[in-house]
ZADOSE-255699 format. One record per residue: chain; x, y, z of N, C-alpha, C in turn; residue in three letters. Coordinates in steps of 0.2 Angstrom, whole numbers, padded with zeros to 4 digits, always signed. Example, Ala and Ser with C-alpha at 12.3 -4.5 7.8 and 13.67 -1.06 7.14 Angstrom:
BEGIN
A  +0066  -0028  +0039  +0062  -0022  +0039  +0066  -0016  +0039  ALA
A  +0064  -0011  +0035  +0068  -0005  +0036  +0064  +0000  +0039  SER
This chain:
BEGIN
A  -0061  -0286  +0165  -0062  -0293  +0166  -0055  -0297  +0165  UNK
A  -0055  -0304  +0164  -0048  -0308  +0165  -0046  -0310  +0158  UNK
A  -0040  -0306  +0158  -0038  -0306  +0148  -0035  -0312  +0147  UNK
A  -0031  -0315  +0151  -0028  -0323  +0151  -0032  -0326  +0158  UNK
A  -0033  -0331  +0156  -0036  -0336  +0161  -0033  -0340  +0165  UNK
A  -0032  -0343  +0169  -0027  -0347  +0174  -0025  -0354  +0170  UNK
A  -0019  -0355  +0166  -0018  -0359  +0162  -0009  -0360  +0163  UNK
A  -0007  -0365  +0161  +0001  -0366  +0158  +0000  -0361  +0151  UNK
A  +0006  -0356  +0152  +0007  -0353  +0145  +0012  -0355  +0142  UNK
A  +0014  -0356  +0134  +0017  -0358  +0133  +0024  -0352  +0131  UNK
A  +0032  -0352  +0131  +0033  -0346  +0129  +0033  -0344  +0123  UNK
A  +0036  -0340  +0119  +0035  -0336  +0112  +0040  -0341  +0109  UNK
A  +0039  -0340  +0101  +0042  -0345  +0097  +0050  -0342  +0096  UNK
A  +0055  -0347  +0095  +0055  -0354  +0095  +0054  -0360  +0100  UNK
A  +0052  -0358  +0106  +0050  -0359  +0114  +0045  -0364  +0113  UNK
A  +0041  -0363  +0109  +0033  -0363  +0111  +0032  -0371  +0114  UNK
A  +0037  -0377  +0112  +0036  -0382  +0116  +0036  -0382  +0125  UNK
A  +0039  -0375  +0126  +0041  -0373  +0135  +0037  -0371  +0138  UNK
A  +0035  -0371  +0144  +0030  -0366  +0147  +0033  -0361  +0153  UNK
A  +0031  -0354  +0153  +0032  -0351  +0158  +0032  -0354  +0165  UNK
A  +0039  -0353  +0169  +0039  -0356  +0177  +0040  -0348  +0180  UNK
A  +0042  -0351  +0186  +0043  -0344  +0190  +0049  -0340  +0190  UNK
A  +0054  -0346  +0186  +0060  -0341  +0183  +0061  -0337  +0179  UNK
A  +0053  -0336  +0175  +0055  -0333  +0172  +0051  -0323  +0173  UNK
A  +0051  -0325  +0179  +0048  -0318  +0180  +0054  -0314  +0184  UNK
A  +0050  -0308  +0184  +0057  -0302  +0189  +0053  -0299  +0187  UNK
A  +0053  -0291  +0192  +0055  -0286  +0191  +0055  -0280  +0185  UNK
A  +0054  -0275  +0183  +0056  -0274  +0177  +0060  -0278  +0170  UNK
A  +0055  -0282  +0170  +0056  -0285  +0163  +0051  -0287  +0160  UNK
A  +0052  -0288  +0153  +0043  -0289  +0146  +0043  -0296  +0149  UNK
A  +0036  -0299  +0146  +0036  -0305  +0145  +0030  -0304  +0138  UNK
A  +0030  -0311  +0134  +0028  -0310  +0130  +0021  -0315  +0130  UNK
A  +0015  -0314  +0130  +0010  -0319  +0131  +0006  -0319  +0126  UNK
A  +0005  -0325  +0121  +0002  -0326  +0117  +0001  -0318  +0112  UNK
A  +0007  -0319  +0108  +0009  -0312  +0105  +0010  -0303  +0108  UNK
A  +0007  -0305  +0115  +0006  -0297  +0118  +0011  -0297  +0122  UNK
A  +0015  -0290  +0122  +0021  -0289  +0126  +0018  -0284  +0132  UNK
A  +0021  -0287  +0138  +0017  -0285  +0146  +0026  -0284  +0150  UNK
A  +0026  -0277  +0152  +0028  -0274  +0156  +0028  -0277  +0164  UNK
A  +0033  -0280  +0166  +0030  -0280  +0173  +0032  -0275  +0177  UNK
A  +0030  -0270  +0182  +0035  -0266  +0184  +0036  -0267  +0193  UNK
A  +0031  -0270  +0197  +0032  -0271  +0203  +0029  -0276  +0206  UNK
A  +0028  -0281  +0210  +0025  -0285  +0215  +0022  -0283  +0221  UNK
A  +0017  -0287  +0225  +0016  -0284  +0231  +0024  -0289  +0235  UNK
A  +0023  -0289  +0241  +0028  -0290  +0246  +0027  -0299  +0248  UNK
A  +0022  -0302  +0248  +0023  -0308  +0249  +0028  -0311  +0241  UNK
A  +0026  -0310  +0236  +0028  -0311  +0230  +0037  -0309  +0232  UNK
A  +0037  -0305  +0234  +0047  -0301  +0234  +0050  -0306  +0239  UNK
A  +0046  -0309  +0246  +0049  -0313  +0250  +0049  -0321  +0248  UNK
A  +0044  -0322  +0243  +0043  -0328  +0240  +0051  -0328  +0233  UNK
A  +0050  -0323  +0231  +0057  -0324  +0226  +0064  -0323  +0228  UNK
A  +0066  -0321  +0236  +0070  -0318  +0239  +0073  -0326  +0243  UNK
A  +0067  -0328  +0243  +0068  -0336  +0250  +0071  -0342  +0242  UNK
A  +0071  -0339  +0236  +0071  -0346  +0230  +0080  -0344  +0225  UNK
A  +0081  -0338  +0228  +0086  -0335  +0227  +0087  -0329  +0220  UNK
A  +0083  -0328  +0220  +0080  -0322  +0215  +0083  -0316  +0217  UNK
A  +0086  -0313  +0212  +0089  -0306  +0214  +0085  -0302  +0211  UNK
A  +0081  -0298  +0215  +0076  -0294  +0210  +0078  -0289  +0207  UNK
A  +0074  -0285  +0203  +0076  -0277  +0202  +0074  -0273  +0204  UNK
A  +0075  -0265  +0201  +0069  -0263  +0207  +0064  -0260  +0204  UNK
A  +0059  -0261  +0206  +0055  -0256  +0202  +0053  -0252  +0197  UNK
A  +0051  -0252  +0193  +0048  -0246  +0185  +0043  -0240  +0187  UNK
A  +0044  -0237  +0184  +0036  -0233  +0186  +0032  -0234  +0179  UNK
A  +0025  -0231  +0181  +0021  -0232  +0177  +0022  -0228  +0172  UNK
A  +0019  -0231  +0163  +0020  -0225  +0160  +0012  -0222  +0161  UNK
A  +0015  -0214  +0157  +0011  -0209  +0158  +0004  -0211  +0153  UNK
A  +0000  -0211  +0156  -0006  -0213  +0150  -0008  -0202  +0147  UNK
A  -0008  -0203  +0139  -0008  -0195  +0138  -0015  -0193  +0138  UNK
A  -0022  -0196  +0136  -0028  -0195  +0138  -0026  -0193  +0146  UNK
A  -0025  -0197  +0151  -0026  -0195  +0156  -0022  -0188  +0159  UNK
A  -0018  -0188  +0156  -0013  -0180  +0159  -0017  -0175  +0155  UNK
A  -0020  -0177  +0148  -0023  -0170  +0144  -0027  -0168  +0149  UNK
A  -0033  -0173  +0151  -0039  -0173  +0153  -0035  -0169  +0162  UNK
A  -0031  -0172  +0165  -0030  -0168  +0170  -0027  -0160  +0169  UNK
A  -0023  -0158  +0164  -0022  -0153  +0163  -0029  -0148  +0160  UNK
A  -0034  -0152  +0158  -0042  -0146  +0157  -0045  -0145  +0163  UNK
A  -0044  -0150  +0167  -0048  -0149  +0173  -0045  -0145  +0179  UNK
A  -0038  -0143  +0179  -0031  -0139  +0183  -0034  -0133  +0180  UNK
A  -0035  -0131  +0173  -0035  -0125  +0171  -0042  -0122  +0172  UNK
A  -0047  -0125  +0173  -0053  -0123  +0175  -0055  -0120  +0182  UNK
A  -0056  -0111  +0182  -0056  -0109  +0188  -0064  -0109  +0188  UNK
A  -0067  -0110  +0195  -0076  -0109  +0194  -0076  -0102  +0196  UNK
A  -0082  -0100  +0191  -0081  -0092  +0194  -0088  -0090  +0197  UNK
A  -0089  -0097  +0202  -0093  -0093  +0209  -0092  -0099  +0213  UNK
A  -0094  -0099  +0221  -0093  -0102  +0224  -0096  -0110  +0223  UNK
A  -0092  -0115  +0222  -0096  -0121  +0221  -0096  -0126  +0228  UNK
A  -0101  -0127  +0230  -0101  -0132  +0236  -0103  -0140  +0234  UNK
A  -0097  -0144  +0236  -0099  -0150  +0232  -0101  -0155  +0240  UNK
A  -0106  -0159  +0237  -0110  -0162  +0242  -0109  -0171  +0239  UNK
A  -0105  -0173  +0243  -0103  -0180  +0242  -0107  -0185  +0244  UNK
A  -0113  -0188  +0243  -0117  -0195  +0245  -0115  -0200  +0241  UNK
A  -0111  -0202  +0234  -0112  -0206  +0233  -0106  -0212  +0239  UNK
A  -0100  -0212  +0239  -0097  -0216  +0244  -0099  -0218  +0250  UNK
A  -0106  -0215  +0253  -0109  -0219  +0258  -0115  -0225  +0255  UNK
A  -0117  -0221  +0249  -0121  -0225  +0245  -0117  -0232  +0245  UNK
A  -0114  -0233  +0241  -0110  -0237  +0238  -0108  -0242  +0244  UNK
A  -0106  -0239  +0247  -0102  -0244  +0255  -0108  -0248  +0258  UNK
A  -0115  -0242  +0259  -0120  -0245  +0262  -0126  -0249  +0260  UNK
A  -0125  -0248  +0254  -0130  -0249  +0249  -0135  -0256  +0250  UNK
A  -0141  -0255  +0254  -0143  -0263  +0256  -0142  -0264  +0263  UNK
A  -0140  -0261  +0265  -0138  -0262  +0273  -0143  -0258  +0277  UNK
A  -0146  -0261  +0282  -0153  -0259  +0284  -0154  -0260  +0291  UNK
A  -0152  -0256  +0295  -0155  -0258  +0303  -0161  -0259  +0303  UNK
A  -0161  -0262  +0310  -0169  -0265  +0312  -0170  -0266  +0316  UNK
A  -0176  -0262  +0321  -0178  -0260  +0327  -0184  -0264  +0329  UNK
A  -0185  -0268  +0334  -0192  -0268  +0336  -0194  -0265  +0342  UNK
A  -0199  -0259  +0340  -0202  -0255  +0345  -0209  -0257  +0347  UNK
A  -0210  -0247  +0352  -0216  -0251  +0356  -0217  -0244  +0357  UNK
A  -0224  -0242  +0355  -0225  -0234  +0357  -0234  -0237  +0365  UNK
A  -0233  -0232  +0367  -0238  -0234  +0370  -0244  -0228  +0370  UNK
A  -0248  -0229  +0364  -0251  -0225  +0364  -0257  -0221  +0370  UNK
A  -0255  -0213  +0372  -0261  -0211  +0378  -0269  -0207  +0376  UNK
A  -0269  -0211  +0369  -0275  -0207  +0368  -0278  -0215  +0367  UNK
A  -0275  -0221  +0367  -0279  -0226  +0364  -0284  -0228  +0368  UNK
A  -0291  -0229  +0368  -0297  -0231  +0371  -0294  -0238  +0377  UNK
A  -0290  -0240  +0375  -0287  -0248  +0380  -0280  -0247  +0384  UNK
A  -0277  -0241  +0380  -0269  -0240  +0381  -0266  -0244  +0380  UNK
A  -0266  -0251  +0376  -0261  -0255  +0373  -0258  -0254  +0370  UNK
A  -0251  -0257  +0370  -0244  -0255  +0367  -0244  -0255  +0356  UNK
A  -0242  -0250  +0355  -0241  -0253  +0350  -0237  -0254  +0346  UNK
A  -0236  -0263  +0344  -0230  -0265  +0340  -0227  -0259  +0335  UNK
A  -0221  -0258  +0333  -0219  -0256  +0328  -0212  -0258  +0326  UNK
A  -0207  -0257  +0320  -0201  -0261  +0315  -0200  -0253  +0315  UNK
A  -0192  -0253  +0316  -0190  -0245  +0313  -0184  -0248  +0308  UNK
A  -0184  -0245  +0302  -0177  -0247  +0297  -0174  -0243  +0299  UNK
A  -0169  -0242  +0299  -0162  -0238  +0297  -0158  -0239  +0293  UNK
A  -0159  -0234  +0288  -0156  -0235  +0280  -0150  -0232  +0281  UNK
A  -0142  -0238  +0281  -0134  -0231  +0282  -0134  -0232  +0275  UNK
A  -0137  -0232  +0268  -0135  -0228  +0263  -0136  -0220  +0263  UNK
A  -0141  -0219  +0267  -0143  -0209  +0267  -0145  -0208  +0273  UNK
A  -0146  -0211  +0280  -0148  -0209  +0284  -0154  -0209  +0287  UNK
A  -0157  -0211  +0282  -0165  -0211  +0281  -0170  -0215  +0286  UNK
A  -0175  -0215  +0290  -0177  -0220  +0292  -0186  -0218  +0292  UNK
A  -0189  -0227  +0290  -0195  -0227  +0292  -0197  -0232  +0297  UNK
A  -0206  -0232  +0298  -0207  -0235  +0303  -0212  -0240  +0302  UNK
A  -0213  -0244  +0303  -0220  -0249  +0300  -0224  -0253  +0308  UNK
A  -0228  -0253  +0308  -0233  -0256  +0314  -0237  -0263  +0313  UNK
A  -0235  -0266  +0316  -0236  -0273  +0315  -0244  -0274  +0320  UNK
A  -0249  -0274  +0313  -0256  -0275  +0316  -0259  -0281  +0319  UNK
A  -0259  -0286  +0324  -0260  -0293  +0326  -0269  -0292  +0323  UNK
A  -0268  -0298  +0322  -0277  -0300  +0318  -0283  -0299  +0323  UNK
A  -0288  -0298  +0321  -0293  -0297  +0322  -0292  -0293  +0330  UNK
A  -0288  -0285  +0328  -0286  -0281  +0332  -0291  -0276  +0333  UNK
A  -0295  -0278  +0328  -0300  -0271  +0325  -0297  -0264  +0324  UNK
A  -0289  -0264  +0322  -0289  -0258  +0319  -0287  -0260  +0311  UNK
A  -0289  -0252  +0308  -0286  -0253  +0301  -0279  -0254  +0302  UNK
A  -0277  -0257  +0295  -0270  -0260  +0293  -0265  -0252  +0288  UNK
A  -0262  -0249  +0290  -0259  -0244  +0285  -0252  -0245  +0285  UNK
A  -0252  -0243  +0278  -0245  -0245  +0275  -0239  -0243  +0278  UNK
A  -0236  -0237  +0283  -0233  -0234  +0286  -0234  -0230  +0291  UNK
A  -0232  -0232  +0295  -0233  -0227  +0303  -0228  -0222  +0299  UNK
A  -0222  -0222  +0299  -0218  -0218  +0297  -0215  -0218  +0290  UNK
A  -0217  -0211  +0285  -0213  -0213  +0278  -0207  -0213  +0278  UNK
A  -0202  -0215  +0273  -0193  -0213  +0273  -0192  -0207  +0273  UNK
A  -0188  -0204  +0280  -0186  -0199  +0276  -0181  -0199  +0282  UNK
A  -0178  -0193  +0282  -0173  -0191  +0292  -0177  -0190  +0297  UNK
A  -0175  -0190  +0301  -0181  -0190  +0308  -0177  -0185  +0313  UNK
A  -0180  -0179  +0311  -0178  -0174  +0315  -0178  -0174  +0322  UNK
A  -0174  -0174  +0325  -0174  -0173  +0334  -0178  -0169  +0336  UNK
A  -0184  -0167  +0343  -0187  -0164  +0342  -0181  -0158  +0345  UNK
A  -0185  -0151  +0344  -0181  -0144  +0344  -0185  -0142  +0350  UNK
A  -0185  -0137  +0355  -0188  -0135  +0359  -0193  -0131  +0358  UNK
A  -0189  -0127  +0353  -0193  -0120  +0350  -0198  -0121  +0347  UNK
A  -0201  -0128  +0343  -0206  -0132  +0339  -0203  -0131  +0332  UNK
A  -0207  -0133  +0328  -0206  -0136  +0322  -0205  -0130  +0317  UNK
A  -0200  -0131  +0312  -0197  -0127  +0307  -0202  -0127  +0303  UNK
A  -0202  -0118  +0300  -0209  -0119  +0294  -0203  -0121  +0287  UNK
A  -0208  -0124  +0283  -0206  -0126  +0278  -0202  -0121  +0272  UNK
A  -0195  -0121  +0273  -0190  -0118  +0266  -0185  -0115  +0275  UNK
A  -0187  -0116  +0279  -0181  -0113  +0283  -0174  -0116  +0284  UNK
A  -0173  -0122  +0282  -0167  -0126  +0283  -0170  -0128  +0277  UNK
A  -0162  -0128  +0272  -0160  -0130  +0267  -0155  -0133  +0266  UNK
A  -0153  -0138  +0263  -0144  -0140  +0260  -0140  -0134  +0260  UNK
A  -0142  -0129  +0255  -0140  -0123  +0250  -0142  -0116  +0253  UNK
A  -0135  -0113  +0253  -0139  -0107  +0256  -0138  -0102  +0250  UNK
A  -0143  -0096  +0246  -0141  -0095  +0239  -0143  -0087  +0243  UNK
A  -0137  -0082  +0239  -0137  -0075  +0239  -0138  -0072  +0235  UNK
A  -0142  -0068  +0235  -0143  -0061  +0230  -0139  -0056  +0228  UNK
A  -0132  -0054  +0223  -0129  -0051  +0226  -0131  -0046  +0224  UNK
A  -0136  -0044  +0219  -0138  -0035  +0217  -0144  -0033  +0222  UNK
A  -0147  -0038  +0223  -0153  -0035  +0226  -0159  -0034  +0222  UNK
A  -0160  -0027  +0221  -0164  -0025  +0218  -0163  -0018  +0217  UNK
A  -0157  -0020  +0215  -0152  -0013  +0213  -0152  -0011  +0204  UNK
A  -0153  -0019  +0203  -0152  -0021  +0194  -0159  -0023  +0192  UNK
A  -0163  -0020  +0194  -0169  -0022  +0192  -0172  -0027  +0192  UNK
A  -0174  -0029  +0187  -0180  -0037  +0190  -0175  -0043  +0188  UNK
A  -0169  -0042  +0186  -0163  -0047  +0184  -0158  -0045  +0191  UNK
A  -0160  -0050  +0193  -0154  -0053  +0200  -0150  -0057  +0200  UNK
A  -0143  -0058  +0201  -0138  -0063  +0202  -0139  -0066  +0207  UNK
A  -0137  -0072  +0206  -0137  -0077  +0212  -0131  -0082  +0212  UNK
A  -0127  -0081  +0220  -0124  -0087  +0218  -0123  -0090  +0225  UNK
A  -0119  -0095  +0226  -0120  -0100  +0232  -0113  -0097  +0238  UNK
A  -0119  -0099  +0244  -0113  -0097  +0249  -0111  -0103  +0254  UNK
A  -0104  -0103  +0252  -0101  -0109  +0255  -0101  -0108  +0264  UNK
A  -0100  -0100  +0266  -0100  -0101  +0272  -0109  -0103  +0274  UNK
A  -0113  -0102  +0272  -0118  -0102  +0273  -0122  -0098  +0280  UNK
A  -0122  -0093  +0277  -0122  -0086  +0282  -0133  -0087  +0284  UNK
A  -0133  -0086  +0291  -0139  -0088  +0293  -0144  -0094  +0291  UNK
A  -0139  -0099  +0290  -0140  -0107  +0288  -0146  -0110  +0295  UNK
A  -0148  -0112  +0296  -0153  -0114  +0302  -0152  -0123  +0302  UNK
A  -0144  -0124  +0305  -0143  -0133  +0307  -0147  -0137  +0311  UNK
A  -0151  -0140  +0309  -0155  -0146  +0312  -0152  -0152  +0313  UNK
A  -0155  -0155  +0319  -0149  -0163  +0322  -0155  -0166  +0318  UNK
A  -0152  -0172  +0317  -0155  -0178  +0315  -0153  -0185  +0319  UNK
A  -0158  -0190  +0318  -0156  -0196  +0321  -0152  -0199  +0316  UNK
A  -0146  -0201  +0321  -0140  -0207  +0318  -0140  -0211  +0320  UNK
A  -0137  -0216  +0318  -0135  -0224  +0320  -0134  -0224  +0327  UNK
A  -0128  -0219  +0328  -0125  -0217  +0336  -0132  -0218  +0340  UNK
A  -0137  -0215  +0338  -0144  -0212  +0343  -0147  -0216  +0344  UNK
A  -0149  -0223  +0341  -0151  -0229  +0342  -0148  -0234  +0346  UNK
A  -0151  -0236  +0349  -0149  -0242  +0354  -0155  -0245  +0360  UNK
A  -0153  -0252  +0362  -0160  -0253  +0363  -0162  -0251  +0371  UNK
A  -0167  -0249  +0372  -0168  -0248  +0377  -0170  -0238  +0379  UNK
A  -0168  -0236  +0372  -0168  -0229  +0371  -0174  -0227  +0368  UNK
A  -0175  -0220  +0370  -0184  -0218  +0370  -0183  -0213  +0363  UNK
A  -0185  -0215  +0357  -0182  -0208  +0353  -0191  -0203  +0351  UNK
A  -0191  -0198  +0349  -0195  -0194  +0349  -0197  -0194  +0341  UNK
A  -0203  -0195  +0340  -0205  -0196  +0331  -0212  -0191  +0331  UNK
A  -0210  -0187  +0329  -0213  -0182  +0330  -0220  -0181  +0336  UNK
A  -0217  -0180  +0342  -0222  -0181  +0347  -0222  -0187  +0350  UNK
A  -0224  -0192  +0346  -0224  -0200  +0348  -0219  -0203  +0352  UNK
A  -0216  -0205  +0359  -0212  -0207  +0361  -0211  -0215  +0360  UNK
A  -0206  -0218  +0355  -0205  -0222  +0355  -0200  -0227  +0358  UNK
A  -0201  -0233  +0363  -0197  -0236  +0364  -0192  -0243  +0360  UNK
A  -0185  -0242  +0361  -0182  -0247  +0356  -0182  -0253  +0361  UNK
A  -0185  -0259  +0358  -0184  -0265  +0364  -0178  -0270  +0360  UNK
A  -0179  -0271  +0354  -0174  -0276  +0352  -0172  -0274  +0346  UNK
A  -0169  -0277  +0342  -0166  -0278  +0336  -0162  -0284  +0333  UNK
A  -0163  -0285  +0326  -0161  -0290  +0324  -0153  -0293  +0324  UNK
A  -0151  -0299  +0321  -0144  -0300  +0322  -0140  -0295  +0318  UNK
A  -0140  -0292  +0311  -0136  -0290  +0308  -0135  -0285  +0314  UNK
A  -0141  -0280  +0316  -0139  -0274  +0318  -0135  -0274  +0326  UNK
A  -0136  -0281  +0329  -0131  -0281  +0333  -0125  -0282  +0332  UNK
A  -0123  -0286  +0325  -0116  -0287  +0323  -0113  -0280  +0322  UNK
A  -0117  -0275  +0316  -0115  -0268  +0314  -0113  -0265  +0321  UNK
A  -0116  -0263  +0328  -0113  -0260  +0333  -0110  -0262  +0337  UNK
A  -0109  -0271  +0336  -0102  -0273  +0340  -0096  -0271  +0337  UNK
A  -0097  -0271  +0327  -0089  -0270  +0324  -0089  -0262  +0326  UNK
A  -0095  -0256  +0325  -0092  -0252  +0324  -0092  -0247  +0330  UNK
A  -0095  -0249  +0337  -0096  -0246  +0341  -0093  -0250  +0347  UNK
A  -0093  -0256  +0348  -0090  -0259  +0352  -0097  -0264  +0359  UNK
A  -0101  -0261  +0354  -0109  -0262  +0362  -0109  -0269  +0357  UNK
């Protein structure tokens, strides 16, 4: 938080009638604020042309001192070898960046099984904190259909595969090996394999894959994108340039 608040300070005693100006700052020197002794050690660069234009001869910069909790703590974690393969899987920095950020599609499936063939509204989120997308279907009143909570629940929307659908445990995050087998009895080792030997990679829809006017495949269901809201037109003009 902010230890001093934006005030005239006055300087150390026998001073204390003065107030700090901009002369008396620089470079590599203490200052003393309200009993606390503060190290200045370097400025950014508008700061150095601003001292340089009033005729300030600065110094040159200090280094930081060494904080010892943080050298001890980085010399236990240098000396830590793991002793199996670790594969680290980072989500939290898109989380964090994305967090709340939400595309938004208005689609249109047309169903061929429906008794009338009319179009059916639908809203498609794209969540950029995980990739994750659901779908919702906008019921108009007295449509005579029931109302259900989700056309589609959250999750990735796998592209379809030519070959059909993966049975369940075939695509994993983790690929984990046996190294005794069944050599050691009913006690087996297990540890993770980074190359990921007979991993089975699935595509998924991304951001890229959305746009309007695009037909995406929801398991079977051919959906079309007709519009989208402003945000997610601003997010593809900054990040895609459409």
């Amino acid at each position: 938080g902010t230890i001093v608040r934006r005030h005239r300070i006055p300087l150390p005693p026998p001073h204390e009638d003065q107030f700090y100006t901009i002369d008396h700052f620089n470079i590599n020197i203490e200052v003393i604020l309200y009993a606390r002794r503060y190290k200045i050690i370097d400025c950014d660069q508008f700061t150095k042309n601003f001292l340089r234009k009033m005729g300030v001869r600065l110094n040159p910069p200090t280094g930081r001192p060494d904080d010892p909790y943080t050298k001890e703590r980085q010399k236990i974690l240098d000396s830590m070898k793991p002793l199996r393969p670790y594969e680290r899987i980072d989500t939290l920095k898109q989380f964090l960046e994305h967090d709340g950020h939400v595309l938004r599609f208005y689609c249109v499936w047309d169903d061929p099984e429906s008794m009338f063939h009319d179009p059916r509204e639908l809203v498609l989120h794209y969540y950029l904190s995980d990739d994750t997308i659901d779908i919702k279907e906008i019921v108009p009143v007295n449509s005579g259909r029931d109302a259900v909570p989700l056309f589609l629940r959250r999750d990735k929307l796998p592209k379809y595969a030519p070959a059909g659908l993966y049975q369940p445990g075939t695509i994993t995050s983790r690929t984990v090996l046996n190294v005794f087998g069944k050599l050691a009895g009913n006690s087996g080792r297990y540890i993770l394999d980074n190359r990921k030997t007979g991993a089975v990679h699935q595509e998924f829809y991304r951001d890229s894959d959305l746009k309007i006017g695009a037909i995406i495949n929801v398991w079977g269901r051919k959906i079309i994108l007709c519009d989208c809201d402003e945000f997610t037109k601003e997010y593809y003009r900054a990040k895609y340039g459409i």
